[in-house]
N, C-alpha and C positions, 0 to 999 in steps of 0.2 A: 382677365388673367389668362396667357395661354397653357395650352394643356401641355403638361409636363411630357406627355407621350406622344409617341406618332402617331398619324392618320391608321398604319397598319396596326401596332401595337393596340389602340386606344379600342379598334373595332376587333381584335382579340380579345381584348381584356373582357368587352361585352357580349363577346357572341359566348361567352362561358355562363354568364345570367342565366337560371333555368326559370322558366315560366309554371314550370309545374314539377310535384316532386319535392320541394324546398320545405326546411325545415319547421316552419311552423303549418305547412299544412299537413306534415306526417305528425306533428304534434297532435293537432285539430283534430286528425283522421284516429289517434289515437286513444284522444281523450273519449270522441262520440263509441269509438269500438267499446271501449272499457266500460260504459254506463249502459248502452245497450244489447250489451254481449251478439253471440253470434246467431240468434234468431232472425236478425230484419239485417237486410241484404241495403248496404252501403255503397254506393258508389263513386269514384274519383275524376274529378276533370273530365267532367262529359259534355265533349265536342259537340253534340248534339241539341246543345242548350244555349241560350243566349248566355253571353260572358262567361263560360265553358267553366262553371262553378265548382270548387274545392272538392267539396261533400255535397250527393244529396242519398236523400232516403227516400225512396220511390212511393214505397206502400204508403205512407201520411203525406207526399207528396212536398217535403220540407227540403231547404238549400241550404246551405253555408257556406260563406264563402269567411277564407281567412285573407285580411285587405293588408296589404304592408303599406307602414303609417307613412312613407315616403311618396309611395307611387300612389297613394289614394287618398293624401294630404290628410291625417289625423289629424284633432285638433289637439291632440294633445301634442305629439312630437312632429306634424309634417310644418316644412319649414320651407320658405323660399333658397334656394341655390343662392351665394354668393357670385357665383362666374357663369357666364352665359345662361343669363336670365333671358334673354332673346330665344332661346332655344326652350329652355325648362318652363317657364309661364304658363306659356300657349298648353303645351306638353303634357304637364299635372292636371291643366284646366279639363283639357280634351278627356281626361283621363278618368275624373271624377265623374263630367257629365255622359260619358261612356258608361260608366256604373250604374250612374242612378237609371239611366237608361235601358240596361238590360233590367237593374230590379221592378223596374215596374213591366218589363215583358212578359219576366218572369211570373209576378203577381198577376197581370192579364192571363197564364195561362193556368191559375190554379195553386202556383206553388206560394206557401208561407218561403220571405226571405230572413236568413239572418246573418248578421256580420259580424265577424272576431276580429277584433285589432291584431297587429302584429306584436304588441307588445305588450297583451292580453295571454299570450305564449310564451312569454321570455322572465325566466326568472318562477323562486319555488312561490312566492306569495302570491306572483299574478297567475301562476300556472293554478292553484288552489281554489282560488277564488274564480276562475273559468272551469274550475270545474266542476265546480260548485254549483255554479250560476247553467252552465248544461243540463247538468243532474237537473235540476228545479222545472229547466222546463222542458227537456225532454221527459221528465215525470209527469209534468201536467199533460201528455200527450199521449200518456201511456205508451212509452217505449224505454224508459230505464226498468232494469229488473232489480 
């Protein structure tokens, strides 16, 4: 199927994508503020780090990253593209084995990783239950107040 837009349009449309900043990780970023208030120093998309992670918390040396179910194939909602599969395949593959690959750097340098779906964020019952499921273990970590 071709693409409904131009070569100009189409490479508009995508350079508006934001990589960082986007609404489930100011979710994410809000949920972890909210449980463990303003004593431990949170930090956002830090360049510095393999796969320039969401959230991490320094002091317990913990990540999170929030994975959108599209670009990081969820198994519950990531789906193959109908139209230029030739393009997208390769694409998501590259993209997941990108992932796992920074988490295990990440874990060579020290850090616990953990992953939130995108749609673990979306909605009051799934928003609840991640926040839920945080609270629990950043309690076990002694860092919820």
């Amino acid at each position: 199927m071709a693409d409904i837009f131009s070569q100009q349009k189409r490479s508009e449309i995508m350079s508006r994508i934001r990589c960082a900043g986007t609404t489930p990780e100011r979710r994410l970023y809000a949920m972890v503020r909210e449980i463990i208030g303003p004593r431990w120093r949170v930090r956002q998309n830090v360049t510095a780090l393999p796969g320039r992670p969401d959230i991490v918390i320094p002091s317990c040396r913990l990540i999170i990253f929030a994975d959108g179910c599209f670009y990081h194939c969820c198994p519950t909602h990531g789906h193959e593209p109908k139209s230029n599969q030739e393009y997208w395949t390769p694409k998501l593959a590259r993209n997941v084995r990108h992932a796992a690959s920074n988490r295990r750097k990440l874990r060579a340098m020290g850090y616990s990783v953990w992953r939130v779906w995108e749609h673990d964020l979306k909605g009051a019952a799934n928003l609840d239950r991640t926040l839920s499921r945080l609270r629990n273990l950043l309690m076990k970590r002694g860092l919820a107040r």
